[in-house]
Each structure stands twice: as C-alpha cells, then as structure tokens.
C-alpha positions in Angstrom: -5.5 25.7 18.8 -4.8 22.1 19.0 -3.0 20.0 16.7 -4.2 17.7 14.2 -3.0 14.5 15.6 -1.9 14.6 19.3 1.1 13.0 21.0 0.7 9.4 21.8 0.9 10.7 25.6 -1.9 12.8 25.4 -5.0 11.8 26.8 -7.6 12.7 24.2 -8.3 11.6 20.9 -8.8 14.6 18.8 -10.0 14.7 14.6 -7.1 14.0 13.1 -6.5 10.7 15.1 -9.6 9.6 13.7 -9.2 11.2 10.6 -5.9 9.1 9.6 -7.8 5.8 10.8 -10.4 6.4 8.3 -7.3 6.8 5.6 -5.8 4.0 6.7 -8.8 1.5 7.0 -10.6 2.4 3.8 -6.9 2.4 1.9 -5.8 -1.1 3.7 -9.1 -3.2 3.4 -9.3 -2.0 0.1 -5.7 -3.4 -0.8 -6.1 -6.4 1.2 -9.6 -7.0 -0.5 -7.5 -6.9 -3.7 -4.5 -9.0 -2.8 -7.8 -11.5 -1.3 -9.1 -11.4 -5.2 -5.6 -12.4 -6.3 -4.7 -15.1 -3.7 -8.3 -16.6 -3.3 -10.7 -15.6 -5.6 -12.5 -13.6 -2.9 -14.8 -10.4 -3.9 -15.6 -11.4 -7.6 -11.8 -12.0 -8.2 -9.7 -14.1 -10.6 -8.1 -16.2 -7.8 -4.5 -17.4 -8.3 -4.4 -19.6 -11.1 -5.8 -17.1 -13.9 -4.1 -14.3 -11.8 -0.7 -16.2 -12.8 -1.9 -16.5 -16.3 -2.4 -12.6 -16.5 1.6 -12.2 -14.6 2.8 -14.6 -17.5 0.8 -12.3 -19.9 2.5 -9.3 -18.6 5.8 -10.5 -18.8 6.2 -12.0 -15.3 7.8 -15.6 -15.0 6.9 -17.6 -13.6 3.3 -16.1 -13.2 2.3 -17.6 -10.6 5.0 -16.9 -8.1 4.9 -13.4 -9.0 1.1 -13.5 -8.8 1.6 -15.1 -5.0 4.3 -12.1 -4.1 1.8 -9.2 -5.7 -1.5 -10.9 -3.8 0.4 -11.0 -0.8 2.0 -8.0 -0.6 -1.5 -6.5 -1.4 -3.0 -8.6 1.3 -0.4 -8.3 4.3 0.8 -4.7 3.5 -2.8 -3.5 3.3 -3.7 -5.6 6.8 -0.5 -3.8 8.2 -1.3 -0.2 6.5 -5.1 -0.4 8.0 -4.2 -1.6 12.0 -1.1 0.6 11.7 1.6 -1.9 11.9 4.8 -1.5 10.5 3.2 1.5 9.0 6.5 2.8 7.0 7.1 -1.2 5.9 3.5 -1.8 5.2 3.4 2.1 3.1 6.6 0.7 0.9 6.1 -3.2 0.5 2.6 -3.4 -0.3 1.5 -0.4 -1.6 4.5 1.8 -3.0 6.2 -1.1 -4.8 2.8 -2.8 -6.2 1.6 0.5 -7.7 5.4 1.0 -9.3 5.0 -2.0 -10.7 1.2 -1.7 -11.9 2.3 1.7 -13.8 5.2 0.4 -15.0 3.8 -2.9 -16.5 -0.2 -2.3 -16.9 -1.4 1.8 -16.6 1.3 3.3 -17.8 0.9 3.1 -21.3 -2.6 4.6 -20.6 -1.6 8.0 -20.1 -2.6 9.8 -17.0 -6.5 9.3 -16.2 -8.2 6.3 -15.0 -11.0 5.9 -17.3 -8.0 5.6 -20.1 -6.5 2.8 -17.9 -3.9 5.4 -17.0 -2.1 5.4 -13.5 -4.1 8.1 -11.9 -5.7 5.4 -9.7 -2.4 4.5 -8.7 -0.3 7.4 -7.8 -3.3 7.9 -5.7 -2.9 5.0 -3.8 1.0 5.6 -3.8 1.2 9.1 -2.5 -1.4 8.3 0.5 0.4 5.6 1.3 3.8 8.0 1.5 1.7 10.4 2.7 0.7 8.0 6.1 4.5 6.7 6.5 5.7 10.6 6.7 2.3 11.8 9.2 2.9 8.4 11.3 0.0 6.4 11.4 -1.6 8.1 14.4 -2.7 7.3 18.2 -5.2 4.7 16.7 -2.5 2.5 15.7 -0.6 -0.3 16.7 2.4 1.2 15.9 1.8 3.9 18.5 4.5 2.5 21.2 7.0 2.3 18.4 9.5 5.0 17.3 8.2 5.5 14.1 5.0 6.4 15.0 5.1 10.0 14.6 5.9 9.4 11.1 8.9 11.8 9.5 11.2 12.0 6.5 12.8 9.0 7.2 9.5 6.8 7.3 8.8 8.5 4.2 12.2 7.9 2.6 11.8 4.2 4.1 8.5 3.6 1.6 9.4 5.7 -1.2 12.7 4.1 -1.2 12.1 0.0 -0.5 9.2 0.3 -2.1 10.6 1.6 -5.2 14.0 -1.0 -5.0 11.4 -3.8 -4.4 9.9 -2.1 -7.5 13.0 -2.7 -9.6 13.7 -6.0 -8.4 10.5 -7.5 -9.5 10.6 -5.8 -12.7 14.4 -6.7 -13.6 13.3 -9.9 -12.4 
C-alpha cells in the first residue's frame, strides 16, 4: 500500500500530495482574500481605514497599526500557507496567532458555534493550519527542498507556539 504523501524523492505524485494542496490553497486564498478585505477594501471588504476603526473598537491602539499587522499577517501568511512557503512560519504567524486573537477579542464571548459568533470558525482554521505545519506541506510545495518539509512535532510546536506568543504580544499590547 502506498503512503499518503510520498517522499520528495519519489517520482510520482500520489492523492495525498494533491490532497494537502487542495487544503492549503482553499485555506491560504481564503486568508489572504481576508487580510485583501482588511488592507484594501478588496472582496466587499471594509478596507483599512474602517478596519482600524473596528481595532480601536475592540480595544486595539492604535487601530490602524494593529489593523495593518492583522491584514497582513492574513494576507502574507495565507500567500505563504497556500504555495507552501515557510509552511511552519506561515501556519503560526498568520493563521495560529490571528485566530488567538479573533477568539480572544471577538468570538469568544459567543460560545462555541458559528452561527452564535462563537470561535468554531476559528479553531477550524487554527487546527488545519497546525495540522499542515505537523504533515509538512507536501511535494506540491515550495517548501519541498527545505528541512521542514516533511512536517513533524517541531513544525507543529513552531506554529502552535509563535503563533500563540505573537498571540499574547498583540493582546498585552
């Protein structure tokens, strides 16, 4: 039986190369499409003005400089998470540390289930993201010629961890 994602050596792509490129593209265009909303007002979204206004509502100051740190971490983290660059960086900065800080500051006092406003959205997005930094982003990434690319427990303790101190910064801040 083969495996479900192959060596970077071996000469076939099998399912689960593709499988973790579909993961990663749909998870990392959808982020950067977000942190694009933020930063731009691209998609329907606020832009960066009224985004600041919102960061200043929520007990971010200055807004606006928080608002450009959130938009871009969004935006570069999920362009790194879906090419598969920096995949254990890209997994903590942009996605682990943003969703912290969404259910920290906005979902949290939702309870659990999206259509409250709760953070299930979120831990969603937070556990594929630790999910990919502890697989390795797969043969279909540009992190395959890097060590990391297998993925492992320290990739995964790499996102959980920075993304959670990044986390704490921000909201100590």
């Amino acid at each position: 039986m083969e495996p479900a994602v192959r060596s970077p050596t071996a000469s076939r792509l099998c399912a689960g190369d593709w499988g973790l490129l579909l993961i990663r593209l749909t998870f990392g265009v959808l982020l950067a499409g977000h942190g694009a909303q933020k930063l731009f007002g691209l998609f329907g979204g606020p832009g960066l003005t009224a985004t600041g206004k919102t960061f200043d509502a929520a007990g971010y100051h200055p807004g606006k400089v928080f608002a450009v740190i959130g938009g871009l971490s969004e935006l570069v983290g999920g362009l790194g998470l879906a090419v598969g660059l920096c995949t254990p960086l890209a997994a903590a900065a942009a996605v682990v540390g943003v969703m912290i800080n969404a259910m920290v500051t906005v979902s949290g006092a939702h309870g659990l289930w999206d259509q409250d406003g709760g953070v299930e959205y979120n831990i969603s997005i937070a556990v594929v993201a630790i999910a990919i930094a502890a697989i390795g982003p797969g043969r279909l990434a540009l992190d395959r010629y890097f060590p990391w690319r297998d993925g492992g427990w320290p990739e995964a303790a790499v996102a959980l961890g920075l993304g959670g101190v990044g986390a704490a910064v921000a909201l100590s801040v």
